[in-house]
DRENDO-1510 file (C-alpha; in Angstrom, 1 decimal, always signed):
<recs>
REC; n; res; u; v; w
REC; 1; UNK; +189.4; +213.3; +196.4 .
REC; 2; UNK; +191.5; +210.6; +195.8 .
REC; 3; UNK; +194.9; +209.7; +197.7 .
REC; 4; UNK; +197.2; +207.0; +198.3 .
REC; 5; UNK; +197.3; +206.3; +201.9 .
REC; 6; UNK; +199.1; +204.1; +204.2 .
REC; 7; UNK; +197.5; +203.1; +207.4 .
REC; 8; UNK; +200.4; +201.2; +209.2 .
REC; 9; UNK; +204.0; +201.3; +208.1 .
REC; 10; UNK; +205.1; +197.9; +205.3 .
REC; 11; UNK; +205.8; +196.4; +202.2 .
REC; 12; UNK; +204.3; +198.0; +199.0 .
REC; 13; UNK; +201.0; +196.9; +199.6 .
REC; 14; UNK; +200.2; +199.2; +202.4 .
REC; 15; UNK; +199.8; +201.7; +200.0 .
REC; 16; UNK; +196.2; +201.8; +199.2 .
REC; 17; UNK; +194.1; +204.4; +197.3 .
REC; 18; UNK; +191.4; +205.9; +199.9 .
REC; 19; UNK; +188.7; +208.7; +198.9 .
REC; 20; UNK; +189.5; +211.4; +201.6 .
REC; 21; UNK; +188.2; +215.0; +202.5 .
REC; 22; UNK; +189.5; +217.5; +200.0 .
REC; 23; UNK; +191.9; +219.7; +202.5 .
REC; 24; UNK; +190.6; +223.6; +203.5 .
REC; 25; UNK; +192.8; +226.0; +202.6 .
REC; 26; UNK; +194.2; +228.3; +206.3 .
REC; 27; UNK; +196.0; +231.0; +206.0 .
REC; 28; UNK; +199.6; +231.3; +204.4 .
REC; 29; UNK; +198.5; +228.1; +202.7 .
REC; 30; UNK; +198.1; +226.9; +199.0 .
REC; 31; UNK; +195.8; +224.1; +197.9 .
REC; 32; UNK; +197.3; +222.4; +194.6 .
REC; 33; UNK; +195.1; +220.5; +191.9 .
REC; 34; UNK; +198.7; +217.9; +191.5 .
REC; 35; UNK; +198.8; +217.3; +188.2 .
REC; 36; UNK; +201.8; +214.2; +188.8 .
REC; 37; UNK; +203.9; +213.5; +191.8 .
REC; 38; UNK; +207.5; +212.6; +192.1 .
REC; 39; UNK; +208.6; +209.2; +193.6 .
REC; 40; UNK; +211.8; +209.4; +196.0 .
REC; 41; UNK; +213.4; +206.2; +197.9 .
REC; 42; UNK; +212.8; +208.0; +201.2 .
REC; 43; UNK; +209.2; +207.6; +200.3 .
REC; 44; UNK; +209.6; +203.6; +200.6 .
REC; 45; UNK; +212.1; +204.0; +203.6 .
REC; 46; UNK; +209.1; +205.9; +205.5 .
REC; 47; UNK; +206.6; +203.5; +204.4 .
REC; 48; UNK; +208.6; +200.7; +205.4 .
REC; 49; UNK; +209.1; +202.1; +208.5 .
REC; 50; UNK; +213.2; +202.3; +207.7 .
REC; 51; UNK; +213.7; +206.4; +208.3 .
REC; 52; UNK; +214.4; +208.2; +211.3 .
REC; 53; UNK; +211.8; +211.0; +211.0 .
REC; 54; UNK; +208.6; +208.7; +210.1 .
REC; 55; UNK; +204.9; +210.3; +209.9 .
REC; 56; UNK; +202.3; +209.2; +211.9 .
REC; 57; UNK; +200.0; +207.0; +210.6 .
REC; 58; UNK; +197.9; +207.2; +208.5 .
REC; 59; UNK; +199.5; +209.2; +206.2 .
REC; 60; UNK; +199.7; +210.1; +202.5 .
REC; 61; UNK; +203.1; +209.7; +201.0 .
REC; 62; UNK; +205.4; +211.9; +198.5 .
REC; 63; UNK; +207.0; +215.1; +199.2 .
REC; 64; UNK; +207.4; +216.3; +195.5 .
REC; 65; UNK; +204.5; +217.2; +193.0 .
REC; 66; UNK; +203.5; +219.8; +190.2 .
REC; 67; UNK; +200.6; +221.2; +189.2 .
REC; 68; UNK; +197.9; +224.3; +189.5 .
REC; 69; UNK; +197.2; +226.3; +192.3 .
REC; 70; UNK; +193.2; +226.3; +192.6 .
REC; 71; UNK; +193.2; +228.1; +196.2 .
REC; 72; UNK; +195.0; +230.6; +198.1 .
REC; 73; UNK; +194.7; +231.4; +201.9 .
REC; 74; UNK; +194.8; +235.0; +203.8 .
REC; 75; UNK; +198.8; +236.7; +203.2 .
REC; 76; UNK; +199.7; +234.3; +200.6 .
REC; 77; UNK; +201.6; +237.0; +198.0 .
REC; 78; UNK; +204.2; +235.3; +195.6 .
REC; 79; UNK; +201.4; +233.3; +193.6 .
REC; 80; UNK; +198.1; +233.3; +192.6 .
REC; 81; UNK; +194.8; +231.2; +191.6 .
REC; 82; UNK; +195.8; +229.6; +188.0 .
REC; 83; UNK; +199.8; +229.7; +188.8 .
REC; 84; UNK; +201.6; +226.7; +187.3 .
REC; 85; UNK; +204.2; +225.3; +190.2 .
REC; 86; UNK; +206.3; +222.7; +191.6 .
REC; 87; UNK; +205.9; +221.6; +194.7 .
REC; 88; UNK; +209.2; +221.6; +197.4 .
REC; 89; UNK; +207.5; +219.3; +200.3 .
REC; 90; UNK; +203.4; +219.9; +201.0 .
REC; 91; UNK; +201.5; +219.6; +204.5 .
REC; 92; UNK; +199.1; +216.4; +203.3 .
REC; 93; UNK; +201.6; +214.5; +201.1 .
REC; 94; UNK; +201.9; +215.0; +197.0 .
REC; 95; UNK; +200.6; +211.1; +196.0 .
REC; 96; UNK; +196.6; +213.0; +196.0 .
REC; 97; UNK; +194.6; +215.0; +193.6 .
REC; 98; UNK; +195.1; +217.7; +195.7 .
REC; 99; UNK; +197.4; +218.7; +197.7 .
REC; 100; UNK; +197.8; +221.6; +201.0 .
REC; 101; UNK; +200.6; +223.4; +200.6 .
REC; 102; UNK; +202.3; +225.9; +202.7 .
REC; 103; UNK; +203.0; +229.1; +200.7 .
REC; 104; UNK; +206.8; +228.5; +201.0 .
REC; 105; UNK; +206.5; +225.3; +199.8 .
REC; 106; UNK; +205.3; +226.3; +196.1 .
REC; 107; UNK; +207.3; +227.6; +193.5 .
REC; 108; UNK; +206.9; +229.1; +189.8 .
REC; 109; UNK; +207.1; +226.4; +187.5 .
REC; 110; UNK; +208.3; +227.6; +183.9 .
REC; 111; UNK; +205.6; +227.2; +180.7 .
REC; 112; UNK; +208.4; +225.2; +178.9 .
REC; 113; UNK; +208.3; +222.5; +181.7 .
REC; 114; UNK; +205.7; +220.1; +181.9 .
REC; 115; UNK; +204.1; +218.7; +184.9 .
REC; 116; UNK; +205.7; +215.5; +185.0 .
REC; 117; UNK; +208.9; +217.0; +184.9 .
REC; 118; UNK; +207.9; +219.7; +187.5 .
REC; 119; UNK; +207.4; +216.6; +190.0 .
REC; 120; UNK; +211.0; +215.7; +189.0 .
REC; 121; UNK; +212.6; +218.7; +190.6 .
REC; 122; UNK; +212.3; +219.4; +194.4 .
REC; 123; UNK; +214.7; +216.2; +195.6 .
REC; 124; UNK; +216.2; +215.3; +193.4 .
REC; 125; UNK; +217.6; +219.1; +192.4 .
REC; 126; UNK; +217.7; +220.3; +195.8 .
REC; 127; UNK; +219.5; +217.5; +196.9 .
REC; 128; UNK; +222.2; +217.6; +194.1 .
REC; 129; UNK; +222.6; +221.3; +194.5 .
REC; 130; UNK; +223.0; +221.2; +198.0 .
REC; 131; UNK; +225.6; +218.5; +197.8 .
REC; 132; UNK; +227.8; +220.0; +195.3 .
REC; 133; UNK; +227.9; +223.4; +196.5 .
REC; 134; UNK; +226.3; +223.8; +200.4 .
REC; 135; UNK; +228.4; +220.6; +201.2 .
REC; 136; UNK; +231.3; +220.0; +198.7 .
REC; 137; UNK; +231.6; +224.1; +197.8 .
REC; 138; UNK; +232.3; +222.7; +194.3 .
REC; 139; UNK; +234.0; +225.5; +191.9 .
REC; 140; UNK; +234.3; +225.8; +188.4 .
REC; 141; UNK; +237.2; +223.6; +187.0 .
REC; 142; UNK; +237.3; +221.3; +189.2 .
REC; 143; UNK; +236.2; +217.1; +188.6 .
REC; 144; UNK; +233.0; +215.7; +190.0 .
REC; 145; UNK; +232.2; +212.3; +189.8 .
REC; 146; UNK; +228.8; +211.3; +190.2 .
REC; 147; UNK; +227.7; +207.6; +190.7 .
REC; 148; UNK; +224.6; +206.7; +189.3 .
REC; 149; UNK; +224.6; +209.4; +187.0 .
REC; 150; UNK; +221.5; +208.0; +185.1 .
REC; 151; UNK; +219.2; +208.2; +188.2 .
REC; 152; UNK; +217.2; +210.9; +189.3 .
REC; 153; UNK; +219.5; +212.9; +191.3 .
REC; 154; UNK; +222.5; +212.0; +189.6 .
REC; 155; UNK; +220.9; +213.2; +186.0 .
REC; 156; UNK; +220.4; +216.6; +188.1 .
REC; 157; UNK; +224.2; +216.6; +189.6 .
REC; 158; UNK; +225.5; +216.0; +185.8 .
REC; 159; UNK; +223.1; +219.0; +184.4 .
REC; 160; UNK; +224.0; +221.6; +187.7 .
REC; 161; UNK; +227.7; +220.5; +187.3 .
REC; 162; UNK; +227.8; +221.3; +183.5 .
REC; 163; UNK; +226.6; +224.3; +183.9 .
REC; 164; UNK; +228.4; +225.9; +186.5 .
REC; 165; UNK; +231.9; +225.2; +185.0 .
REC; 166; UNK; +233.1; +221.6; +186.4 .
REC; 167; UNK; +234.2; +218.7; +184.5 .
REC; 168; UNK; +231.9; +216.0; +185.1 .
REC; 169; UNK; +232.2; +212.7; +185.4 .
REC; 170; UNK; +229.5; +210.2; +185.6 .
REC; 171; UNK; +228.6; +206.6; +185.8 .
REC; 172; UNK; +225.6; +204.1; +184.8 .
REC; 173; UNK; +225.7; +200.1; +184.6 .
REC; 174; UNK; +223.6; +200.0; +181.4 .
REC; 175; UNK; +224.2; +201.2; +177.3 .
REC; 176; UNK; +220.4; +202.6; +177.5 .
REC; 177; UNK; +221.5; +204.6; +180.8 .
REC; 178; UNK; +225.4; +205.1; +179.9 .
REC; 179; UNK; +223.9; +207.6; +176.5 .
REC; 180; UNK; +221.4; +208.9; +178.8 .
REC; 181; UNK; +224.3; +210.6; +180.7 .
REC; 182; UNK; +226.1; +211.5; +178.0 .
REC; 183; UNK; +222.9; +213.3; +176.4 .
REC; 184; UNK; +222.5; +215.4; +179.9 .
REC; 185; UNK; +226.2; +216.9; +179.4 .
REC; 186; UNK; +228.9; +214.4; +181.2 .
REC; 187; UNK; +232.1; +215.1; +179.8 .
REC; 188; UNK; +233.0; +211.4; +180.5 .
REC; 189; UNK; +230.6; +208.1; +181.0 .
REC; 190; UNK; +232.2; +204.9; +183.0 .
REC; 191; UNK; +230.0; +201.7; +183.2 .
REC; 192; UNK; +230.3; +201.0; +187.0 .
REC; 193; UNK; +230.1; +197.1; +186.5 .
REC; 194; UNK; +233.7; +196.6; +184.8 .
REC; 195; UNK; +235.8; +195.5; +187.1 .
REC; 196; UNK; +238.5; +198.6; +187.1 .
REC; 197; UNK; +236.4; +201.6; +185.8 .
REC; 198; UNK; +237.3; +203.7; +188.8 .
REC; 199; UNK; +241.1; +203.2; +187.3 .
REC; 200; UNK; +240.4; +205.2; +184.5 .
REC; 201; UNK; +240.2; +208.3; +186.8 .
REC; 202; UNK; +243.7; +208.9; +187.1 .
REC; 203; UNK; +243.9; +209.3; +183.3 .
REC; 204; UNK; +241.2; +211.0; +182.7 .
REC; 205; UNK; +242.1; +213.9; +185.6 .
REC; 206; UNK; +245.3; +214.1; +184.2 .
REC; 207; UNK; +247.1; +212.5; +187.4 .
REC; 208; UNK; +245.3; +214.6; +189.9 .
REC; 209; UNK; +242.5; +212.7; +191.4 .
REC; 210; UNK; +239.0; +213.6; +191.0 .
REC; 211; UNK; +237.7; +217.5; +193.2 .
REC; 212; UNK; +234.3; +216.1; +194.3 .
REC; 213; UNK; +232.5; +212.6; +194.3 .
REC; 214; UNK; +228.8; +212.3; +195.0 .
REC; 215; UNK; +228.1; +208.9; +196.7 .
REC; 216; UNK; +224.6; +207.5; +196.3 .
REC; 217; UNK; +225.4; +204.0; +197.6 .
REC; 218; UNK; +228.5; +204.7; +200.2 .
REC; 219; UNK; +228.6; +201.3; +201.8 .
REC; 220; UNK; +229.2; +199.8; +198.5 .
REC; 221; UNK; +231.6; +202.7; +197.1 .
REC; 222; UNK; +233.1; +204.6; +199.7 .
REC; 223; UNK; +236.3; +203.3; +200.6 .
REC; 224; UNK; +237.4; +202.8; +197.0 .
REC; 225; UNK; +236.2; +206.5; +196.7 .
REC; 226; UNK; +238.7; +207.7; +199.0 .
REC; 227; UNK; +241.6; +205.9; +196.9 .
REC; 228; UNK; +240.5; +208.3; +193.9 .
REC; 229; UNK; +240.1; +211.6; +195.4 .
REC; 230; UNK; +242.9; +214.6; +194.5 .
REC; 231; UNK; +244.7; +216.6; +197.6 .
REC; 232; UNK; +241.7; +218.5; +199.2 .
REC; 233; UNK; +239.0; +216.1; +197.8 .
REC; 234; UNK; +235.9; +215.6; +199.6 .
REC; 235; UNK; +233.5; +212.7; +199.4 .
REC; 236; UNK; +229.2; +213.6; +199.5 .
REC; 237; UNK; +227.3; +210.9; +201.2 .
REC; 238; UNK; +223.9; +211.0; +199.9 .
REC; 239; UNK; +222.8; +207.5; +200.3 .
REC; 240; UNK; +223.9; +204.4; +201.5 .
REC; 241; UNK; +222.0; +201.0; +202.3 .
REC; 242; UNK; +224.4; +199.7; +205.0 .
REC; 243; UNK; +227.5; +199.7; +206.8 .
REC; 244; UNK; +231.0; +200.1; +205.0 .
REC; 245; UNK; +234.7; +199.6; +207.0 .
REC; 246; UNK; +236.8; +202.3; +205.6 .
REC; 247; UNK; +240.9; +203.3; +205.6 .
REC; 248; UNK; +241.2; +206.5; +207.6 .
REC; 249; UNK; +244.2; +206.5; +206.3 .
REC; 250; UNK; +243.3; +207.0; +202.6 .
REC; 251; UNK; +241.9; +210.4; +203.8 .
REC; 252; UNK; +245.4; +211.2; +205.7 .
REC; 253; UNK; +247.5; +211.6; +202.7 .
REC; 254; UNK; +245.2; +213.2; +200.8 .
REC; 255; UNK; +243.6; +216.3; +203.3 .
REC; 256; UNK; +240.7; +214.8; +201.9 .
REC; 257; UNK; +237.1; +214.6; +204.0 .
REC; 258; UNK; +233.4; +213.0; +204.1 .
REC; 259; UNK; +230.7; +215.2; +204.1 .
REC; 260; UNK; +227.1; +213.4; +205.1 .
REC; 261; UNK; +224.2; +215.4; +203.6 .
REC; 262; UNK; +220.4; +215.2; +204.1 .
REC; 263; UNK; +218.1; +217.5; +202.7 .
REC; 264; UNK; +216.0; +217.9; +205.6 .
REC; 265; UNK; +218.7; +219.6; +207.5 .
REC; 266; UNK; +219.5; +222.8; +205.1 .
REC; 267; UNK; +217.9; +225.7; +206.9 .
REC; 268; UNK; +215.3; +228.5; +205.2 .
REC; 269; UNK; +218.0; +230.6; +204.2 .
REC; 270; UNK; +220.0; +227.7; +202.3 .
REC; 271; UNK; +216.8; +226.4; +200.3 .
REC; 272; UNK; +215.7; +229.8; +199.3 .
REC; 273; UNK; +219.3; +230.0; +197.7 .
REC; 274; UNK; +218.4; +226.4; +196.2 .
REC; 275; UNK; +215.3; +227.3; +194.7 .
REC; 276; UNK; +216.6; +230.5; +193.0 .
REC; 277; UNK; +219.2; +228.8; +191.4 .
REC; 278; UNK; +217.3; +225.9; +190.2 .
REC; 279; UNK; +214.1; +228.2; +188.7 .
REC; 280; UNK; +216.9; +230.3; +187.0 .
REC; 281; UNK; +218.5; +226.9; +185.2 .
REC; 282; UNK; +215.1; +225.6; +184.7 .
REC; 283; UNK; +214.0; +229.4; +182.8 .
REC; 284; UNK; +217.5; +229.3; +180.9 .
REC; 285; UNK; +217.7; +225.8; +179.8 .
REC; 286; UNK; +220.4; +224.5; +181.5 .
REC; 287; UNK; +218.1; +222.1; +183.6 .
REC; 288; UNK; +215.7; +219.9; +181.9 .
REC; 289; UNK; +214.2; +217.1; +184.4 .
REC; 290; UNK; +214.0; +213.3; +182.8 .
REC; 291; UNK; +211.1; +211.2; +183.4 .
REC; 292; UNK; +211.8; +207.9; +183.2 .
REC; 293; UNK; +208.6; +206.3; +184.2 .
REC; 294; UNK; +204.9; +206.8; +184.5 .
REC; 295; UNK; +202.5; +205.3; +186.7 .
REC; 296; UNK; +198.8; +206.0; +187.5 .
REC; 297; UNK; +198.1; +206.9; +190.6 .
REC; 298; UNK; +196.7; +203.1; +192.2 .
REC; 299; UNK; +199.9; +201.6; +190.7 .
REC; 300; UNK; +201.7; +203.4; +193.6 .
REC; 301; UNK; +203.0; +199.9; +195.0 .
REC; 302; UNK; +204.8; +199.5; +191.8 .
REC; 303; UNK; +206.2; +202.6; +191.5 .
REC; 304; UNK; +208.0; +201.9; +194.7 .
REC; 305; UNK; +208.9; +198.9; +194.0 .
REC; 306; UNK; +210.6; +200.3; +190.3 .
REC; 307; UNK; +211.9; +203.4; +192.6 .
REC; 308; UNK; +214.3; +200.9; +194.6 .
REC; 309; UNK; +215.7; +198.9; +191.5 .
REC; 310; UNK; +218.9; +200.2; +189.5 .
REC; 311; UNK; +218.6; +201.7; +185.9 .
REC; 312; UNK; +215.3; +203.9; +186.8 .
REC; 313; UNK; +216.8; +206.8; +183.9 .
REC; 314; UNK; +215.1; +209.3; +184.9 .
REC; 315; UNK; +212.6; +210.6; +187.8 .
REC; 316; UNK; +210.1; +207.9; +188.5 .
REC; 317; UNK; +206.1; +210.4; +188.7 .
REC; 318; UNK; +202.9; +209.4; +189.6 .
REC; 319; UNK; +200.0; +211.0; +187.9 .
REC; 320; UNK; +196.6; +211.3; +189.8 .
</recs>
């Protein structure tokens, strides 16, 4: 079969399409025909060798995928041989024809979601979800603002927010990615390159300060952050790309607090409660992944390279 590999950690061009051994399915395992994989930026900090969990090499990249279930191994129960799924993490990496799953890792993907938006879930969700309600314990009423709203997991955070009952507020630096957001649900869209758009918050929470920000670039935002929160506000980090100097005393005043996140860390318990919640949007309606981008399978290299820039709109998918 067919996979991307990476033989020592780099640049783009370490990824290389290889022809490898088609995996053998063990028990409680699933082998996947991967009909597109998803594109994350952890998948360039690991091949860069910028992460603090990296693989061994070589390796095959991508943790999210979606496609058919061609084999099932000994006590595998949930899912049979034909079942349409996405894929939450795999054992020989997503960015193949195939991929070996553990049975855990597979989930029922809905007839009314295609492939390349089943490769759009798993991080992007998962990480959104677990941010606005495992970290921030978000409730109905209160405001969210979510930076980089027109990104992968910021388009999830808008469409999770809207649906459970908070006012969401979301940002994007671009027209084409400002009426994306609005088109997912956002109650309000600021364009994060005027000079004073985080100004506007007082206004539009009425005076209060906004519940709930989620932070995908803290050591650019997170200080100013703090100046916006309400009484009781709490600030997700779920990415950053440096160091920031912060006032402590912007939290002081405010009872206000930083919560890191990284989805590794939520145990089996938490991402079974993930995955239920996100199947149940993506059956109802109420969560409907974006792809932005399409790129075969040897175009890997680019489709890090596009992962990394700003104004993706959407989930960025390989398909094999």
């Amino acid at each position: 079969m067919r996979a991307v590999v990476v033989q020592q950690f780099g640049g783009p061009e370490v990824l290389k399409v290889e022809e490898v051994a088609k995996p053998d399915v063990g028990p409680n395992q699933v082998l996947v025909r991967v009909a597109a994989a998803g594109v994350n930026p952890v998948d360039v900090y690991k091949s860069t060798g910028h992460y603090a969990r990296l693989p061994e090499v070589p390796y095959t990249p991508g943790s999210d995928g979606a496609g058919e279930i061609i084999a099932i191994g000994d006590g595998v129960k949930h899912v049979n041989v034909g079942d349409r799924v996405y894929l939450a993490g795999s054992i020989t990496g997503t960015y193949a024809e195939y991929a070996l799953c553990e049975a855990a890792q597979v989930h029922s993907l809905p007839d009314t979601i295609t492939f390349p938006q089943g490769a759009a879930i798993f991080v992007p969700y998962a990480t959104a979800y677990r941010a606005l309600f495992q970290r921030a314990h978000a409730a109905p009423g209160e405001f969210v603002l979510v930076h980089g709203a027109s990104g992968g997991v910021g388009i999830a955070a808008v469409q999770i927010a809207r649906a459970a009952g908070l006012t969401v507020i979301g940002t994007a630096g671009t027209e084409r990615g400002l009426q994306l957001v609005r088109e997912q649900g956002a109650h309000y869209v600021l364009n994060h390159h005027e000079p004073d758009y985080l100004g506007q918050l007082q206004k539009l929470t009425y005076g209060l300060g906004v519940d709930v920000i989620l932070e995908m670039l803290a050591n650019v935002n997170l200080n100013k952050d703090l100046g916006v929160l309400a009484v009781g506000g709490r600030v997700v980090v779920i990415g950053s790309r440096g160091t920031v100097e912060i006032d402590p005393r912007l939290t002081m005043g405010r009872d206000a607090s930083i919560h890191g996140m990284s989805l590794p860390n939520a145990q089996a318990h938490e991402m079974a409660s993930i995955h239920a919640a996100l199947i149940a949007g993506l059956e109802n309606g109420t969560l409907r992944p974006v792809v932005g981008q399409e790129f075969p399978l040897d175009q890997a290299p680019a489709a890090l390279e596009a992962v990394m820039e700003p104004g993706a709109n959407g989930k960025i998918v390989l398909l094999p």
